[in-house]
VOPA-135734 format. One line per 8 residues: number of its first residue (from 0); their letters; for each residue z, x, y of N, C-alpha, C, O. Coordinates in nm, 2 decimals. Layout:
<sites>
NUM) A) Z X Y Z X Y Z X Y Z X Y; ...
</sites>
This chain:
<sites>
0) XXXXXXXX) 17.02 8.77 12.42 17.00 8.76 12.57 17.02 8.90 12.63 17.13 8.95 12.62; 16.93 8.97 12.71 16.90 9.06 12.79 16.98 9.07 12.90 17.02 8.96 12.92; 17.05 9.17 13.00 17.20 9.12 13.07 17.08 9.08 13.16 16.96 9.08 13.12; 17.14 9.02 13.33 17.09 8.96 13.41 16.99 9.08 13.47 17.04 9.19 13.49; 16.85 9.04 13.49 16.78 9.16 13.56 16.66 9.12 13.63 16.56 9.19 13.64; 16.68 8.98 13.68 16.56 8.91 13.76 16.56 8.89 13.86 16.61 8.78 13.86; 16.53 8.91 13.99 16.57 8.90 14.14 16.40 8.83 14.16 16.29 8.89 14.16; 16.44 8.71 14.17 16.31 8.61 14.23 16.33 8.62 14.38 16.42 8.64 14.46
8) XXXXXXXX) 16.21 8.62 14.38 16.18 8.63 14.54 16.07 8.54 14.62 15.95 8.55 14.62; 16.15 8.45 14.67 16.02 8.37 14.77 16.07 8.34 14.91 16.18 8.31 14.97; 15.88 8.36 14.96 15.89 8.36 15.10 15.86 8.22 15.13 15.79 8.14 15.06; 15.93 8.19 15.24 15.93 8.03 15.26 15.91 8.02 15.45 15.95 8.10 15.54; 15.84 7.89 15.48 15.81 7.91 15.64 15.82 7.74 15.61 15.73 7.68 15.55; 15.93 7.71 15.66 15.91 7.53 15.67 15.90 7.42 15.52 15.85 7.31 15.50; 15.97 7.50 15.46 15.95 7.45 15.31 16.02 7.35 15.28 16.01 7.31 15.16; 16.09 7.29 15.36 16.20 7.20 15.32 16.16 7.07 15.21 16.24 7.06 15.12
16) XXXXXXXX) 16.05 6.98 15.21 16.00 6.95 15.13 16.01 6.95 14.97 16.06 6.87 14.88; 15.93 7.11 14.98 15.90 7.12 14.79 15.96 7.27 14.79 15.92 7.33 14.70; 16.06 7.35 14.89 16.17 7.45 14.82 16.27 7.39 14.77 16.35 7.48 14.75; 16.34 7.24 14.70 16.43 7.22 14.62 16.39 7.20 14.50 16.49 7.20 14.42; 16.27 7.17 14.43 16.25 7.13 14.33 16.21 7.30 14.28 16.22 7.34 14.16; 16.16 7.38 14.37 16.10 7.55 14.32 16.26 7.58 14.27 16.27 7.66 14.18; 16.38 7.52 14.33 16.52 7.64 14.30 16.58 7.56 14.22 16.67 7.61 14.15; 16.56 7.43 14.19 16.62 7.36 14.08 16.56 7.40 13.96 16.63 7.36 13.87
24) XXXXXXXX) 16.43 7.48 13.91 16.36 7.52 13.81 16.41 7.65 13.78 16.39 7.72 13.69; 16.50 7.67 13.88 16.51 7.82 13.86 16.69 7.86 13.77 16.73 7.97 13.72; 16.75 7.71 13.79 16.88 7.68 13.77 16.90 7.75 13.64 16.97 7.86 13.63; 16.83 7.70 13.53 16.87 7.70 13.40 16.88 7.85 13.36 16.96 7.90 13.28; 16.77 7.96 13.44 16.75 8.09 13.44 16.90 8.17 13.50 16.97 8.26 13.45; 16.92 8.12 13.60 17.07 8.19 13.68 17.20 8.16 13.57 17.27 8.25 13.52; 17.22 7.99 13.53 17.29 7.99 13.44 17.30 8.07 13.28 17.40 8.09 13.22; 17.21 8.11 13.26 17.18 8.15 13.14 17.16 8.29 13.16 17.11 8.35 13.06
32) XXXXXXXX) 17.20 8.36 13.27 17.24 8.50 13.34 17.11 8.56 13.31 17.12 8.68 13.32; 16.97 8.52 13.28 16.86 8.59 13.29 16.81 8.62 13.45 16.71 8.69 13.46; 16.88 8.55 13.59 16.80 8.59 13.67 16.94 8.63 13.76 17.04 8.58 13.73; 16.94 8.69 13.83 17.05 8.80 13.85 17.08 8.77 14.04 17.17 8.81 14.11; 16.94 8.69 14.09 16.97 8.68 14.16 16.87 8.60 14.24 16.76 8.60 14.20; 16.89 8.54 14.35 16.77 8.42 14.41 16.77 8.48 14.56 16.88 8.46 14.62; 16.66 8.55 14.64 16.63 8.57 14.75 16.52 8.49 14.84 16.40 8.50 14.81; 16.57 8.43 14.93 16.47 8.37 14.99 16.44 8.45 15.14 16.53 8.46 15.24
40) XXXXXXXX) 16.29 8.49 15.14 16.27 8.54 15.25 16.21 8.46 15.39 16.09 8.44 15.42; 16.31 8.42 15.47 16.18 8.27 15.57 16.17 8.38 15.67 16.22 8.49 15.71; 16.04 8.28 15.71 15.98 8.30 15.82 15.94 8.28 15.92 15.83 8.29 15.98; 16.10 8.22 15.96 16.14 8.12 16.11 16.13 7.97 16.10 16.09 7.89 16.18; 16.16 7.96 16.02 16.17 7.80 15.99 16.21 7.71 16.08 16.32 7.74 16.12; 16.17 7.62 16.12 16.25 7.53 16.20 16.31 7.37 16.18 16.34 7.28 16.26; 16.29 7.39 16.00 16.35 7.23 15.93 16.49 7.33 15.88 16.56 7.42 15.93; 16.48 7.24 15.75 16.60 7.26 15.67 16.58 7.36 15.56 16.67 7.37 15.47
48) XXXXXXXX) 16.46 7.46 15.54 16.46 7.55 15.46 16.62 7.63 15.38 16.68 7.64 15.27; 16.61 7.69 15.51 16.77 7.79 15.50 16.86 7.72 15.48 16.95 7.78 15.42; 16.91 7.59 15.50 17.01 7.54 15.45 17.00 7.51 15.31 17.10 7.54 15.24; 16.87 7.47 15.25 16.88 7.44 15.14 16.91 7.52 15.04 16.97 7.51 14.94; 16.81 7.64 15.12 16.85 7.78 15.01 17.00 7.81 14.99 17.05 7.83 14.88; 17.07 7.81 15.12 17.19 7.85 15.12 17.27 7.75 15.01 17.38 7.78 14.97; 17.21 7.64 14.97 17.31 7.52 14.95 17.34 7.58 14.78 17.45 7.58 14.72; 17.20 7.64 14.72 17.14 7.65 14.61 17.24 7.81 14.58 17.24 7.87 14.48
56) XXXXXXXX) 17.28 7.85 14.67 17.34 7.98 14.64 17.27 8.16 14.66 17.30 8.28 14.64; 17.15 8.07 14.71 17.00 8.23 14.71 17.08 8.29 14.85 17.14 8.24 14.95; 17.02 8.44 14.80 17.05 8.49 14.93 16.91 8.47 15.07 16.79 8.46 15.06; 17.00 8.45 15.20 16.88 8.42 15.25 16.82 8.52 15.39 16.90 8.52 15.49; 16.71 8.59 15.40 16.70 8.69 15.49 16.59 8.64 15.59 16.52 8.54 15.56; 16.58 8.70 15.69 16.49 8.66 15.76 16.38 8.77 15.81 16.39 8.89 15.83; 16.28 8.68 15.81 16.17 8.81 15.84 16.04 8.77 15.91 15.98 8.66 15.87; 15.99 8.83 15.99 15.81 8.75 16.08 15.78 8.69 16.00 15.85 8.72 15.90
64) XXXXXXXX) 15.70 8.59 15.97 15.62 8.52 15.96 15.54 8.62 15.91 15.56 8.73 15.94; 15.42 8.59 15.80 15.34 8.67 15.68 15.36 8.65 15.56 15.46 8.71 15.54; 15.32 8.60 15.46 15.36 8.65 15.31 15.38 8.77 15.26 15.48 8.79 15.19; 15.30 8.87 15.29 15.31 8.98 15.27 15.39 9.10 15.29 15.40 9.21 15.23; 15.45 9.04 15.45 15.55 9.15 15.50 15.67 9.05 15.43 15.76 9.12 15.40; 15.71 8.90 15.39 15.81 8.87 15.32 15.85 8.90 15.18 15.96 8.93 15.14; 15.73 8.88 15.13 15.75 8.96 14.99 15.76 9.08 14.97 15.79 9.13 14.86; 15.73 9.15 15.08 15.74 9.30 15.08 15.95 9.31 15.12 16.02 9.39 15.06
72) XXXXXXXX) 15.98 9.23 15.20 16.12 9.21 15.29 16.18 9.20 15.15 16.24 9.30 15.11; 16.17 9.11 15.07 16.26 9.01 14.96 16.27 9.12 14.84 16.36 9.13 14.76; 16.13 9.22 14.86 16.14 9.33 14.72 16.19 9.41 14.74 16.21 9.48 14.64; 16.25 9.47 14.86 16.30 9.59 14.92 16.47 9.55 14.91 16.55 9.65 14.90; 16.51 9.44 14.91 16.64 9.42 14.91 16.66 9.36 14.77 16.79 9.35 14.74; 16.59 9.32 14.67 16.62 9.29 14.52 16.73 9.43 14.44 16.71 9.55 14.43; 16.82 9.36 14.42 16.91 9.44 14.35 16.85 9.43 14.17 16.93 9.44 14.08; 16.75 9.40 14.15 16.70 9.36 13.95 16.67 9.44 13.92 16.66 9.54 14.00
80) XXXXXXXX) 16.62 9.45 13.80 16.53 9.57 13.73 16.36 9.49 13.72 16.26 9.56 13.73; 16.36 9.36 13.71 16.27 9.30 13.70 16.25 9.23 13.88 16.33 9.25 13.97; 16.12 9.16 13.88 16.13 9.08 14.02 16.04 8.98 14.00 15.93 9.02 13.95; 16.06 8.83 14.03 15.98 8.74 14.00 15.91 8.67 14.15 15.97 8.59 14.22; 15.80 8.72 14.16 15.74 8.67 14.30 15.70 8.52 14.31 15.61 8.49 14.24; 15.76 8.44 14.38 15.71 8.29 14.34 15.69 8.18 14.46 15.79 8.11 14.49; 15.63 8.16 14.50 15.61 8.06 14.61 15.68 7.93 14.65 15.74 7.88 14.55; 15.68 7.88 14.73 15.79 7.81 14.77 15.79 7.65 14.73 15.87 7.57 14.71
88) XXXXXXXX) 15.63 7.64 14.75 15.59 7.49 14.67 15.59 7.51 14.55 15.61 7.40 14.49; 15.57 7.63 14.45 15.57 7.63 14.34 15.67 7.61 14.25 15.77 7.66 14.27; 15.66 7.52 14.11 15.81 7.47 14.04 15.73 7.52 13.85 15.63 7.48 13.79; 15.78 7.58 13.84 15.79 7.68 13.66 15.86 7.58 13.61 15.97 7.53 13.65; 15.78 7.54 13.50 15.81 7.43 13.40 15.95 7.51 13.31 15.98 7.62 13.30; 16.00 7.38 13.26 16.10 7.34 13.15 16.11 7.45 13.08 15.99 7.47 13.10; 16.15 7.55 13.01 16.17 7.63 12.94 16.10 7.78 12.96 16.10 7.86 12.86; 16.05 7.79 13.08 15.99 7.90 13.15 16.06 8.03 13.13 16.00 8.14 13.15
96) XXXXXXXX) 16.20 8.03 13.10 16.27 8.14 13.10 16.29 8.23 12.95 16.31 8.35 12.94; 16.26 8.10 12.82 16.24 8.18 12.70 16.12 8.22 12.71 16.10 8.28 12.60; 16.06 8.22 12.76 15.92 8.28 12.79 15.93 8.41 12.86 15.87 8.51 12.82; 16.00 8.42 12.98 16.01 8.52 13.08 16.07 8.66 12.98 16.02 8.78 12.98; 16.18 8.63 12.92 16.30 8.69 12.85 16.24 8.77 12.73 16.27 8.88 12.68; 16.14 8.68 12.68 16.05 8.76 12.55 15.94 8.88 12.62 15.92 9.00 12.58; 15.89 8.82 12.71 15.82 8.92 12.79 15.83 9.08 12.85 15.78 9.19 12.85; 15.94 9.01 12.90 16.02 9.12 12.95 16.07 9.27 12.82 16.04 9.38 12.82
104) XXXXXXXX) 16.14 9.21 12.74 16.14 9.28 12.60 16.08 9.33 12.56 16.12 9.43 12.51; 15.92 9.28 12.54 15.81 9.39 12.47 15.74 9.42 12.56 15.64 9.49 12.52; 15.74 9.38 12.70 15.60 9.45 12.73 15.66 9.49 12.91 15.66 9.42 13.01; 15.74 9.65 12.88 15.82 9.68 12.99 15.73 9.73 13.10 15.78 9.75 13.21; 15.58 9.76 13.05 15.54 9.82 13.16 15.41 9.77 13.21 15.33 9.85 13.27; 15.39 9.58 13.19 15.31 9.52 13.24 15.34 9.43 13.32 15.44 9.45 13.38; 15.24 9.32 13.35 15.30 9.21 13.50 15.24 9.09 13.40 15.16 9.08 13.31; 15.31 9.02 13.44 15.30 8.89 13.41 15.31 8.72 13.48 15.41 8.65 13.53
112) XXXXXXXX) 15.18 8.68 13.48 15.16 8.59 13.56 15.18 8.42 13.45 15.18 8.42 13.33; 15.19 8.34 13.52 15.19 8.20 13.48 15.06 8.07 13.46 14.96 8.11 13.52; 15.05 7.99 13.42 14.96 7.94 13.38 14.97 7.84 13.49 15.08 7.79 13.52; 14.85 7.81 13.56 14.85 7.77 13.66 14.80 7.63 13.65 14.69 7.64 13.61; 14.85 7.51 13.67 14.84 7.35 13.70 14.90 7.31 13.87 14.98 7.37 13.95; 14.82 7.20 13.86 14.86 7.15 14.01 14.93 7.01 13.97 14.91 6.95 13.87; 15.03 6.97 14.10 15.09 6.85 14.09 15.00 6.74 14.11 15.05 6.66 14.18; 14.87 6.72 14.05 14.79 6.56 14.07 14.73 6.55 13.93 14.70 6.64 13.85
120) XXXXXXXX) 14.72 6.41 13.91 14.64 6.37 13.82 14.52 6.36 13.84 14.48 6.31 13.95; 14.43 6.40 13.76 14.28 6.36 13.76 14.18 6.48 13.72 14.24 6.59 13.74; 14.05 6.49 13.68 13.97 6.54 13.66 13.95 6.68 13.77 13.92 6.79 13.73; 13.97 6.65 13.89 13.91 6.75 13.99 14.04 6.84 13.97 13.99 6.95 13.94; 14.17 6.84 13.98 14.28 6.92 13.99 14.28 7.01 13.81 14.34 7.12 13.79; 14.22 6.94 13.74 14.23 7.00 13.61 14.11 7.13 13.58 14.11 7.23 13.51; 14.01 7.07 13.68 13.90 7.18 13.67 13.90 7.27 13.76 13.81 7.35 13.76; 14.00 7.29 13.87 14.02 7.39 13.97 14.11 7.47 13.93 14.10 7.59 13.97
128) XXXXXXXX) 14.24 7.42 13.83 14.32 7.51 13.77 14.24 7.59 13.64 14.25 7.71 13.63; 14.16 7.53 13.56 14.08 7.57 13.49 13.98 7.67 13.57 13.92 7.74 13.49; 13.97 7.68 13.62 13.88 7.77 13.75 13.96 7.90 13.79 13.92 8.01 13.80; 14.08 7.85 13.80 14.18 8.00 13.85 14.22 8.07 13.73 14.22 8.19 13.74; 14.25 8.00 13.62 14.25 8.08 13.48 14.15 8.13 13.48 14.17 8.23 13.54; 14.04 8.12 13.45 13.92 8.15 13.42 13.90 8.31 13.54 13.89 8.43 13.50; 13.91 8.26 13.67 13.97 8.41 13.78 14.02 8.49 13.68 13.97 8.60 13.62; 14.14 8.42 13.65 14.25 8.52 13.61 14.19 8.63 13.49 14.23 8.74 13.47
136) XXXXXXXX) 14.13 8.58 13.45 14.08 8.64 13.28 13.97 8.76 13.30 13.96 8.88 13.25; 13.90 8.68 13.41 13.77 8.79 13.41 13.80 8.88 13.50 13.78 9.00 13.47; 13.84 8.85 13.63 13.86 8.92 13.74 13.96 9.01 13.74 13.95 9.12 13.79; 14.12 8.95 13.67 14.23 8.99 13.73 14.27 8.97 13.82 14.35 9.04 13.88; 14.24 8.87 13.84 14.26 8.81 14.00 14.36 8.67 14.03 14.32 8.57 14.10; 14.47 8.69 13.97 14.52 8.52 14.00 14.57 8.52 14.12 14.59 8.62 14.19; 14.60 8.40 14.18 14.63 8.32 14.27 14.81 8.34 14.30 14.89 8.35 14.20; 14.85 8.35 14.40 15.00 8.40 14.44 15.08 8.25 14.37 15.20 8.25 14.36
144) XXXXXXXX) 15.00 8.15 14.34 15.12 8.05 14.31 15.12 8.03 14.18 15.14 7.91 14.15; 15.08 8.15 14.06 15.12 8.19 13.95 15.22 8.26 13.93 15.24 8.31 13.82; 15.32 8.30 14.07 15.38 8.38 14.06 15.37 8.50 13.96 15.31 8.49 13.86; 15.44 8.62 13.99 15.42 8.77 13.94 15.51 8.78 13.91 15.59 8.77 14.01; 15.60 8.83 13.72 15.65 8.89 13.73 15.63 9.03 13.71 15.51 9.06 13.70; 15.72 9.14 13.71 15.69 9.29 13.71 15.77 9.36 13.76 15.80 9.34 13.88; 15.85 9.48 13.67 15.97 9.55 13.70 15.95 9.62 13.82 15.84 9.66 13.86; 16.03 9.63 13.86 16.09 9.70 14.02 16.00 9.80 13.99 15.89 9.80 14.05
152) XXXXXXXX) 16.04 9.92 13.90 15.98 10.01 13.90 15.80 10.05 13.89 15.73 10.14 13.94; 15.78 9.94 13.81 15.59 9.92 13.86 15.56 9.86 13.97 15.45 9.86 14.02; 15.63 9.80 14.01 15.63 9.78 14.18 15.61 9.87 14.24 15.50 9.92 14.28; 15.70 9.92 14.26 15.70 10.04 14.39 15.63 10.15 14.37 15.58 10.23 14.45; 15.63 10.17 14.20 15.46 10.25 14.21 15.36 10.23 14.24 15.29 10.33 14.26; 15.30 10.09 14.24 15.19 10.06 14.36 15.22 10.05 14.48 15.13 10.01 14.55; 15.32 10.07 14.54 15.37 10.07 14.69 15.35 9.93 14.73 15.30 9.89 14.84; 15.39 9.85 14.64 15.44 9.72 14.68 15.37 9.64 14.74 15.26 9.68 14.73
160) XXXXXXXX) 15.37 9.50 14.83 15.31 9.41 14.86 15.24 9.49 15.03 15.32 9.55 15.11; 15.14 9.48 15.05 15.10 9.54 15.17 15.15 9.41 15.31 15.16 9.29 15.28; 15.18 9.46 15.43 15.22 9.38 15.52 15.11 9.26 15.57 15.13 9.21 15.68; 14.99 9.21 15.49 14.88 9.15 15.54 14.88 8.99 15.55 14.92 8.92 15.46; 14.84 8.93 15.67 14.84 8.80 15.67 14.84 8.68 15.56 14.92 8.59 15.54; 14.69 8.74 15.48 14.66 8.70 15.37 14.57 8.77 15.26 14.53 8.88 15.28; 14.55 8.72 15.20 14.47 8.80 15.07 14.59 8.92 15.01 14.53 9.00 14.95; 14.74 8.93 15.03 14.80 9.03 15.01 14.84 9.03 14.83 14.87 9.13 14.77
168) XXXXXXXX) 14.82 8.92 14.79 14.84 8.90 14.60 14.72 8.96 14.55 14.74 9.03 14.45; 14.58 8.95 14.59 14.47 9.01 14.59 14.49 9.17 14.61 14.49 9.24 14.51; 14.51 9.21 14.71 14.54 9.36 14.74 14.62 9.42 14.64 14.59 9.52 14.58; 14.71 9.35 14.63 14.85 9.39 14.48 14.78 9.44 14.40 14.75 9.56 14.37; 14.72 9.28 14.32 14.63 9.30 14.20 14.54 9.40 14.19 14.53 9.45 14.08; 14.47 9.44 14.28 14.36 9.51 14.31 14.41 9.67 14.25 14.36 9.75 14.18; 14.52 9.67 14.30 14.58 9.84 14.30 14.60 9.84 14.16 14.55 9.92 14.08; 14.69 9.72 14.13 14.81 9.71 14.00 14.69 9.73 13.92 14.70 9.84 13.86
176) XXXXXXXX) 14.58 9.66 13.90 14.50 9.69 13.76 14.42 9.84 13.79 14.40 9.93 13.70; 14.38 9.85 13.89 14.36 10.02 13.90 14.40 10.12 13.88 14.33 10.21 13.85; 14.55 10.13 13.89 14.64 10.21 13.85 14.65 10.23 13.68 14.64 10.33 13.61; 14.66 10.11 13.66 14.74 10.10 13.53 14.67 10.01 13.39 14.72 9.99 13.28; 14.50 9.96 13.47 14.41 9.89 13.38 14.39 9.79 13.37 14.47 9.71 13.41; 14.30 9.76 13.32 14.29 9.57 13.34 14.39 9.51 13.19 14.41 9.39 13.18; 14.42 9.59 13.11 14.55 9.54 13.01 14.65 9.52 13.08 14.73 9.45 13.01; 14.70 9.56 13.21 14.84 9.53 13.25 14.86 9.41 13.27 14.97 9.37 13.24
184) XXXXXXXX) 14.78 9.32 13.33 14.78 9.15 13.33 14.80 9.07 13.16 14.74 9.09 13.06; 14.93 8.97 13.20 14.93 8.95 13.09 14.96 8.79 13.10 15.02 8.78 13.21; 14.96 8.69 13.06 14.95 8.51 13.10 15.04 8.48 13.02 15.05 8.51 12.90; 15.12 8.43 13.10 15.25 8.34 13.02 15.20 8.23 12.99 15.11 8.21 13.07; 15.21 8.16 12.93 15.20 7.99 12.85 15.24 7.91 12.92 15.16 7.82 12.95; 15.36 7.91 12.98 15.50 7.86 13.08 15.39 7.81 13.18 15.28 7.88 13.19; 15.40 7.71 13.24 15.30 7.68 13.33 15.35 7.69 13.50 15.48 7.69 13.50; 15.33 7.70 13.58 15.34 7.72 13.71 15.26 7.59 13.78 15.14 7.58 13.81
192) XXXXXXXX) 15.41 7.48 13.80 15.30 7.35 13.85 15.31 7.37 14.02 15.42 7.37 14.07; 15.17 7.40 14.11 15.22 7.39 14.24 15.07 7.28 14.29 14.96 7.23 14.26; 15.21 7.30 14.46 15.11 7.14 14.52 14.97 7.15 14.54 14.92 7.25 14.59; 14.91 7.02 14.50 14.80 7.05 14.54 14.76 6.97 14.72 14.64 6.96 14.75; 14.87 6.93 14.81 14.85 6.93 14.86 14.71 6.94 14.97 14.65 6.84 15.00; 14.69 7.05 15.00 14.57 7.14 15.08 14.44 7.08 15.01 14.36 7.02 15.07; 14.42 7.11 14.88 14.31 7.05 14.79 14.31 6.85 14.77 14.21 6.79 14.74; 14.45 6.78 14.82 14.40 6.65 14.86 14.35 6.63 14.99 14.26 6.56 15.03
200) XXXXXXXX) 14.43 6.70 15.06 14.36 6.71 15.21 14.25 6.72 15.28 14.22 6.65 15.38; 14.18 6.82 15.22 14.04 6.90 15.25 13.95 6.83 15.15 13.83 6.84 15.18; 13.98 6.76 15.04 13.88 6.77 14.91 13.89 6.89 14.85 13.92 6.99 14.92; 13.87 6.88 14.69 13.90 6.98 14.60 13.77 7.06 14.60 13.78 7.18 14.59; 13.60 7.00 14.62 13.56 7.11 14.63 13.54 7.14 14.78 13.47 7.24 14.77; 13.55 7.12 14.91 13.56 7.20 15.03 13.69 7.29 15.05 13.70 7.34 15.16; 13.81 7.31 14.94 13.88 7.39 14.97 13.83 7.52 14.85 13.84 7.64 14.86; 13.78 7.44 14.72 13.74 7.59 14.62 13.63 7.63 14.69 13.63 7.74 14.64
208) XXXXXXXX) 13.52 7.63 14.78 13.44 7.67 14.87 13.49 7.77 14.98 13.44 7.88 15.01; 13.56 7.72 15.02 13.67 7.78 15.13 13.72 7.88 15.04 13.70 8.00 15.07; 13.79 7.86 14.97 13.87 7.99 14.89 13.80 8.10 14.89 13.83 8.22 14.93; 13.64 8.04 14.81 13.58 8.15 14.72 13.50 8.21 14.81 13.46 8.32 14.78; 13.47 8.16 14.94 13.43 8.22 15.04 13.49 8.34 15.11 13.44 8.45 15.11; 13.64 8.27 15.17 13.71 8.39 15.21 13.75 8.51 15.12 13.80 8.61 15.17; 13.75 8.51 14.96 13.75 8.61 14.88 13.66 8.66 14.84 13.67 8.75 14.75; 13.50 8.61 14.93 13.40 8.69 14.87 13.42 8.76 14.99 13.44 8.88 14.95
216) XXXXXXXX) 13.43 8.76 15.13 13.44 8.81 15.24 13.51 8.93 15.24 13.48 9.03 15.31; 13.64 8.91 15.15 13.74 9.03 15.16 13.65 9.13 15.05 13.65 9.26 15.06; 13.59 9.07 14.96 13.56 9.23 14.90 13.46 9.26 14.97 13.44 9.38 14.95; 13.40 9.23 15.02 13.30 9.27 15.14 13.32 9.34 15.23 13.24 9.41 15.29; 13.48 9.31 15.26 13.53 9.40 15.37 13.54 9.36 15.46 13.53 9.45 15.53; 13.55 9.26 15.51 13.67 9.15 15.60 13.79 9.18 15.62 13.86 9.20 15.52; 13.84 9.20 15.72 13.98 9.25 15.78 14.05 9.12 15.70 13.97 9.03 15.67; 14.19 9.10 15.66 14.25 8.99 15.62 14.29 8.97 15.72 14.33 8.85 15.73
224) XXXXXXXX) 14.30 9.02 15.85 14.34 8.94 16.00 14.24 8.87 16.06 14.26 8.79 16.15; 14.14 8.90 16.02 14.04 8.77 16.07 14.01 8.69 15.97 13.97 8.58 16.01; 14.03 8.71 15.83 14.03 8.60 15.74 14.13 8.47 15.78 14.10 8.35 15.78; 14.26 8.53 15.82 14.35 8.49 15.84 14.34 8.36 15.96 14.40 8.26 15.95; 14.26 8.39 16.06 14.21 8.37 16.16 14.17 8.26 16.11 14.24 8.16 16.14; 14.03 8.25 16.01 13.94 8.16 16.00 13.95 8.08 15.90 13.87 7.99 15.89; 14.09 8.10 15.78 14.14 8.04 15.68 14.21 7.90 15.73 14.22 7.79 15.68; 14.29 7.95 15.88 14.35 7.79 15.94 14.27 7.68 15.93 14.31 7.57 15.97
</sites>
């Protein structure tokens, strides 16, 4: 066992819902002194978010509203050597942490993302996460609710998460493999189950339409503040 060197970090805005099952996943990791510490950054919440966090023991800070200026907030105050970026609907399966732990050990100067499933049964949620893998491979491009791990120190040499509405895991990625290559992405096994929500709501293909839309727009060169705009 590696001493404690993981400062997870999620930004939460109204999470009350599905932020207890993301920090109950995270339990087995604190007990077992691999994660050093649990930061929740909200973004004005006005349920029971912060209580919950608080209940769970995470530290809890506050910050505007954004993903990007939160995760930027949550990385700046991480006391780890590592930092695990993770969303607030999102819950890392059953043994996610011998996974994390081996990672970390051999491969100190890459990032490491999670295998991505959604919470529904059926055909359409299996070929959408099969879809973001498939991103992930070719492009380098995963999705923010694969969560990121990646030492502090390759963090801040890409100058960290940019302050932007949205598309800011994009932006990361964008630098992080430029910098350092398209070998620095590396896929954990460990799966990352988050809600699929948004995709029962909308339909699974009028939201992968929408996605793939607003990400063709940004490399096109779309402000993420009017993405942001037009993603509501």
């Amino acid at each position: 066992m590696i001493a404690p060197c993981i400062s997870v970090v999620i930004p939460a805005l109204n999470a009350e819902v599905r932020i207890t099952e993301c920090l109950n996943a995270l339990v087995p990791a604190v007990v077992g002194e691999l994660v050093r510490e649990v930061i929740v950054v909200d973004g004005g919440s006005e349920d029971k978010t912060c209580d919950i966090a608080d209940g769970f023991g995470a530290v809890v800070l506050q910050a505007p509203p954004g993903r990007g200026g939160q995760l930027g907030a949550g990385a700046r105050a991480a006391k780890g050597e590592w930092l695990l970026f993770l969303h607030a609907d999102t819950v890392l399966e059953q043994g996610w942490e011998t996974e994390a732990e081996k990672f970390i050990a051999t491969n100190p100067f890459r990032a490491g993302v999670f295998t991505l499933r959604f919470d529904a049964i059926g055909v359409a949620p299996r070929l959408v996460a099969a879809g973001a893998m498939a991103r992930t491979a070719i492009f380098k491009a995963p999705y923010g609710d694969q969560g990121l791990l990646i030492s502090k120190k390759s963090y801040e040499e890409i100058g960290g998460y940019a302050d932007l509405p949205l598309m800011e895991d994009v932006d990361f990625m964008r630098r992080l493999v430029k910098a350092k290559g398209r070998g620095v992405l590396h896929v954990l096994k460990a799966k990352a189950i988050t809600s699929a929500e948004r995709y029962e709501r909308d339909g699974y293909m009028a939201r992968v339409f929408k996605n793939t839309r607003t990400l063709a727009r940004y490399y096109l060169g779309a402000a993420p503040e009017q993405l942001a705009k037009d993603y509501r």
